[in-house]
N, C-alpha and C positions, 0 to 999 in steps of 0.2 A: 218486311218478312221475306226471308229468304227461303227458296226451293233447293233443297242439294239431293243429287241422285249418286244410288251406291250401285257399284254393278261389283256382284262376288256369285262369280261363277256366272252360272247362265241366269244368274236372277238380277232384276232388278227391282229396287222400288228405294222411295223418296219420302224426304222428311222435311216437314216445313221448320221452320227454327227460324227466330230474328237474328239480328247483325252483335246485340250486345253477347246473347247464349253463344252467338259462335263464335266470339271471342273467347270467352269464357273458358268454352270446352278446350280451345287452342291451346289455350294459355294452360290448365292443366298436363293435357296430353305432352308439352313441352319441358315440364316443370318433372315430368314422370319419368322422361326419358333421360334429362338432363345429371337427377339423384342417383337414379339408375347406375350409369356410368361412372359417375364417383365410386358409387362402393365396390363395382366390379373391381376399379383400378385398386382403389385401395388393398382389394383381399390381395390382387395380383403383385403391388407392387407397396410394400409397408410404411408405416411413415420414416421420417431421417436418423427420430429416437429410437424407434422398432429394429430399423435396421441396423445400429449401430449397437444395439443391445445384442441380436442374433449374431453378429460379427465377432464381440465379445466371448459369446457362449462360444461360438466354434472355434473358436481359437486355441490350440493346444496349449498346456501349462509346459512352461521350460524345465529342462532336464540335465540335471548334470551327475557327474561320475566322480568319487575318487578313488583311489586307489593304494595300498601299502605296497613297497617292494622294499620286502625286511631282506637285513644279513643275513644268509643262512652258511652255516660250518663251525668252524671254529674260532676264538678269539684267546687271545692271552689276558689276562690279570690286568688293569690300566691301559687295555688298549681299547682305541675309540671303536664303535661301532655305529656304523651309516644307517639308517630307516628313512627311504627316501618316497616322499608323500606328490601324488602325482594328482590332475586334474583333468576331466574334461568338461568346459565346459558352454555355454549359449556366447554369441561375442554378446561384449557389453556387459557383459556381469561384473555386477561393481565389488563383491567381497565375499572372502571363504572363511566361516568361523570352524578351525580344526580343534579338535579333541579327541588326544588318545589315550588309550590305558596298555600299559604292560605291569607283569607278575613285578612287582616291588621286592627286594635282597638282593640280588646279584648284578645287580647294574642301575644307571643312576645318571639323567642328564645334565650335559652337559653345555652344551650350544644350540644354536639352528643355524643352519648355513643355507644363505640366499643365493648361493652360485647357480648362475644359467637360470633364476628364478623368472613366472609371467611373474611376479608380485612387484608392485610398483614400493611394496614397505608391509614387514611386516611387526605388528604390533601385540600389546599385551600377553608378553610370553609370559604362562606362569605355569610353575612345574611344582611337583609334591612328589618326594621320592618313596614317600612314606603310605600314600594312596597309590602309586606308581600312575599319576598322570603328566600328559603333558597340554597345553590348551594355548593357540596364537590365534590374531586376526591376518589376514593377507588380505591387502588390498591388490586386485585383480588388474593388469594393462598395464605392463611396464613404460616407462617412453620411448628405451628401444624396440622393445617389441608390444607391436598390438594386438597382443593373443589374450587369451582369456583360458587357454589348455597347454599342460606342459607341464613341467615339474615346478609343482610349489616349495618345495623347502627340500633340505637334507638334516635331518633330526640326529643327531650326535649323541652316544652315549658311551657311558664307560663302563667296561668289567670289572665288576667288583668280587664274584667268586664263583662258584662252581655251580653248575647245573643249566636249566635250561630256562625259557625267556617267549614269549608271545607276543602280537600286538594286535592293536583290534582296533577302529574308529570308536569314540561312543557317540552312536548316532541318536541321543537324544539331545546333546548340547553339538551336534555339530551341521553346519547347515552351509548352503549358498545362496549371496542373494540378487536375482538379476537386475536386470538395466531398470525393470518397471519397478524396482525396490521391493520385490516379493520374495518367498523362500521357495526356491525350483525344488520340483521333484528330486531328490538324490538317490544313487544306489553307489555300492560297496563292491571292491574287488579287495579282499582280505584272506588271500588263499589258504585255507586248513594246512598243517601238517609245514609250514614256514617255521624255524625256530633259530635260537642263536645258540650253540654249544661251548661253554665257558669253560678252559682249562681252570684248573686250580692253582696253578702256579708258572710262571711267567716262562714260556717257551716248554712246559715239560706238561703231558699229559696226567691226567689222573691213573695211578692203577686200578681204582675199582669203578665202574660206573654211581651218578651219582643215586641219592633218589631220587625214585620215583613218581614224579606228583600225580596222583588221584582223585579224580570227585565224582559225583553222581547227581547226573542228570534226574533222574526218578525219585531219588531219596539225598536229596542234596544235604539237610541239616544232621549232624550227627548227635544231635538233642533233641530231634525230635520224634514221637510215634506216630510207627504209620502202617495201616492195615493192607497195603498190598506188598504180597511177598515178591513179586517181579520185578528183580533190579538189575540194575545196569549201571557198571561199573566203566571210567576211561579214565586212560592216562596220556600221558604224552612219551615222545621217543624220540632220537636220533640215532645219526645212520648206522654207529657203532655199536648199537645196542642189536645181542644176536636172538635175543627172547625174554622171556618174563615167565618167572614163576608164580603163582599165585594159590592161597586156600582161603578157607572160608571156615570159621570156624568161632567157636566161646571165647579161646582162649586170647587175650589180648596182648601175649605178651610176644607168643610164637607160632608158629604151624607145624606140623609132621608130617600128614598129607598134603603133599607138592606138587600142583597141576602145572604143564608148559602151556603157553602160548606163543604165537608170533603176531598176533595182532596189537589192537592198540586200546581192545576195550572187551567187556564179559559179562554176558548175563546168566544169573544167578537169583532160582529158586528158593527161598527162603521155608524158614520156620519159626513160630513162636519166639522172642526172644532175644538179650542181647547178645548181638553178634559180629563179629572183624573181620574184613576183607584183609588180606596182609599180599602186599606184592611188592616184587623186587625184580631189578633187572638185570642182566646176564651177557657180557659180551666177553671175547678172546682174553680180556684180562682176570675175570671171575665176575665173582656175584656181589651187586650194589648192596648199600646198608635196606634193609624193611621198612617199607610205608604201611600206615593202615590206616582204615577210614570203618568207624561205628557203622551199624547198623542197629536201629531199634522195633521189632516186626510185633504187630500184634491184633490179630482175625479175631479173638476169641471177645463175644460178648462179654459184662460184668457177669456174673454169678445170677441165678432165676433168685426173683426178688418174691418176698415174702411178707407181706404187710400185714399187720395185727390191730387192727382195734381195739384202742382203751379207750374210754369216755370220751373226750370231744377230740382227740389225738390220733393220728395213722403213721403208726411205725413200722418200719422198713430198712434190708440189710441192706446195705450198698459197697459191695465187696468186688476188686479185680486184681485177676494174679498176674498182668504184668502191666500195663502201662498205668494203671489206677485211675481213678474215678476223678473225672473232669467237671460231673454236674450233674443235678437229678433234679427233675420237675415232674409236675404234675398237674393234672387236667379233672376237671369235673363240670363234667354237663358242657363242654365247649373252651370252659373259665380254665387258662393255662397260672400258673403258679411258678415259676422259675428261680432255681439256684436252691431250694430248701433243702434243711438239713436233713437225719433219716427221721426226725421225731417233728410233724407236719400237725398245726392245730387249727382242726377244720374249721371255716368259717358258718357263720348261720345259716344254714338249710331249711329248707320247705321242708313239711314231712311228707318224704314218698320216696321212693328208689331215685338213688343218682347212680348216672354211670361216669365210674372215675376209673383213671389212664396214670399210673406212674414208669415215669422213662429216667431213666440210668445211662449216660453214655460216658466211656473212658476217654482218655485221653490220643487216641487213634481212632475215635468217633464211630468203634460198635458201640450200638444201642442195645440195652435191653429193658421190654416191655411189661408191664404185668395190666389186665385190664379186668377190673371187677365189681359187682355194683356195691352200690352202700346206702342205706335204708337209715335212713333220717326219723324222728319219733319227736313229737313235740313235749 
């Protein structure tokens, strides 16, 4: 039996205990401090998986750039025109899959030229003159040069006739992939308001501007209805071009009130109805041939609906004075009915009041409501 004395503070006092218990307690107290310290460490410092996973996360994803630098001015009839496709990007980037689109008629490619290219080859060119695409592989790290940024290609085309011309990546098929075989972040330098301006005839300008191409952002289908009358109309221009006249009106064939503009786009209030943007453009030689682009506008619900009860059947008009009736359904007690004609044969009811809901909506998606009950009789 052992004696051991504790002194904490100014006290003391003493505890007998044998040789095995004071091992024992040893051996805990050792065991305590020992586990202790692991897990401190561990919080402090993670394990080799832990860490190499957080290293992972923290790591930014790669980024690269490309960019279009179209012809812009003039061109004659069969003369080539340059679209030169530019890069930047992470070193070690093994491959740029490019795809472009321009307006299809008046030009049409022709080659790729790999002069001064980083591309160590480039492959799978394939062109549609008819979609106006054009889609190549470039393998990235020439053997003269060990870049990975720099002009990728020079895109060749030919004029084939008058007016104007755009380009644009299409960044759903088009990607880069780096050194860890991933697809980098990308962004676009594709400057608005770049165009090509195509003589009509070989060394000699057009006398009259061409037209005008038109679309609409807000109201893009000219087949289709659509309830909001705020639209917005754009075209395109070059530098010859001194203004644009434009009206808005029924008639689809011409205009007589003549608005100016010098911009490059117009919003316009609408009304009920089929109607024609017409616009033309206007420089020192006179006035281009009339573009026009539909308009289909329609706010106004179908007609207030009127249901009649005959024996086990609920008849109803479904009448619309411009875009007409896309679908009518019906609801009772919850239970929807969809697409039914105007002559609906009720199903079996409990006998007691039902509350029934018929909905009409046209084809420019006003709705109109009628809600009323109906009294079931066994």
């Amino acid at each position: 039996m052992k004696k051991i004395t504790f002194l904490l503070k100014n006290y003391r006092f003493s505890l007998k205990i044998s040789t095995l218990e004071l091992a024992f307690y040893i051996a805990i107290i050792i065991s305590a401090f020992f586990f202790s310290n692991q897990f401190l460490n561990r919080a402090k410092y993670p394990t080799s998986n832990t860490a190499i996973k957080l290293q992972m996360e923290n790591k930014k994803q790669a980024t690269s750039n490309l960019s279009l630098i179209m012809a812009r001015g003039s061109f004659n009839i069969n003369e080539e025109i340059p679209v030169k496709i530019h890069i930047t990007a992470t070193d070690g980037s093994n491959m740029a899959q490019i795809n472009l689109n321009y307006l299809p008629g008046n030009i049409s490619f022709t080659r790729m030229d790999r002069t001064n290219s980083v591309c160590s080859d480039l492959r799978n060119i394939i062109s549609n003159s008819e979609s106006g695409t054009v889609s190549f592989e470039c393998r990235l790290g020439s053997q003269e040069k060990k870049k990975t940024s720099g002009l990728v290609a020079t895109a060749q085309f030919i004029a084939k006739g008058s007016g104007n011309n755009i380009f644009t990546f299409n960044d759903k098929d088009t990607y880069v992939i780096s050194a860890q075989n991933q697809r980098t972040n990308l962004s676009y330098e594709t400057p608005l308001g770049n165009y090509i301006y195509i003589f009509s005839d070989s060394g000699k300008e057009p006398l009259l501007p061409p037209k005008t191409p038109v679309s609409s952002l807000t109201h893009p289908n000219q087949a289709t209805w659509y309830k909001d009358p705020n639209i917005t109309f754009e075209w395109l221009r070059s530098d010859d071009i001194k203004e644009f006249e434009y009206c808005y009106n029924q008639n689809r064939l011409n205009c007589e009130a003549w608005k100016k503009t010098t911009d490059s786009s117009v919003a316009i209030q609408s009304q009920d109805g089929n109607w024609y943007f017409h616009v033309q453009a206007v420089s020192d030689k006179g006035k281009g041939p009339l573009n026009t682009f539909k308009i289909n506008i329609d706010q106004t619900p179908p007609e207030e609906i009127k249901p009649i009860i005959e024996s086990k059947n609920i008849k109803f008009n479904r009448e619309d004075n411009e875009s007409g009736i896309k679908t009518a359904n019906i609801v009772i007690d919850g239970q929807k009915f969809e697409n039914i004609d105007d002559s609906f044969i009720i199903p079996e009811l409990k006998a007691k009041n039902h509350h029934v809901t018929i909905e009409i909506i046209d084809n420019a998606g006003n709705i109109q409501k009628k809600t009323f009950t109906l009294t079931a009789n066994k």
